[in-house]
N, C-alpha and C positions, 0 to 999 in steps of 0.2 A: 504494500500500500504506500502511495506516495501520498501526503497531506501539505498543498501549499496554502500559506495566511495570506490568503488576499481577497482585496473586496470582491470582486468579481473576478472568478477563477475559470470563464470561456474567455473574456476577451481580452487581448492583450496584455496576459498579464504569465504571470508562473505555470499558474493552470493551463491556460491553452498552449505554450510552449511546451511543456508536457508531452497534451493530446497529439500537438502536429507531430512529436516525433516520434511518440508509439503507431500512429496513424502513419507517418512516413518510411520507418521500418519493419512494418508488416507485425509489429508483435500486437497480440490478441488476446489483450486479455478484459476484462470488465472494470470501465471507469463510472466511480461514481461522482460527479462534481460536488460541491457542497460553497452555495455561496449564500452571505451574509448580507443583509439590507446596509445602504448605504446611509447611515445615521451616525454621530456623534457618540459615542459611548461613554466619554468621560477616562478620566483617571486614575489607574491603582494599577494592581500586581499582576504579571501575566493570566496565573490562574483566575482570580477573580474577573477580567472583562472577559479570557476566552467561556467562562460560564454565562455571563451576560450577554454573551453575541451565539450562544448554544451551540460553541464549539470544544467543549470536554469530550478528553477520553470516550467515555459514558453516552453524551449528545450523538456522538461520531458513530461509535457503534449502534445506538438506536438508529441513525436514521439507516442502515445497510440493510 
């Protein structure tokens, strides 16, 4: 599993670089994107905003 932090993980960004190069070297395997709304979430610890934006361990596995 690869997991990149970015707001939007199709376009232009870590995430679609990713997909174009599993998509340009033929490997095949199941992506699941995972992106966050484009809002302000304020400031603290990593753990605590990646819970506030429903990107925990936990969040991560629920959504597969």
């Amino acid at each position: 599993m690869v997991a990149a932090e970015h707001i939007d993980a199709t376009i232009n960004s870590a995430g679609s670089a990713i997909n174009n190069f599993l998509l340009n070297n033929k490997v095949h395997i199941t992506v699941k994107n995972i992106k966050t709304l484009d809002r302000t979430i304020g400031h603290g610890g990593t753990k605590e905003l990646l819970k506030r934006i429903g990107l925990t361990e936990d969040d991560i596995i629920k959504s597969l």
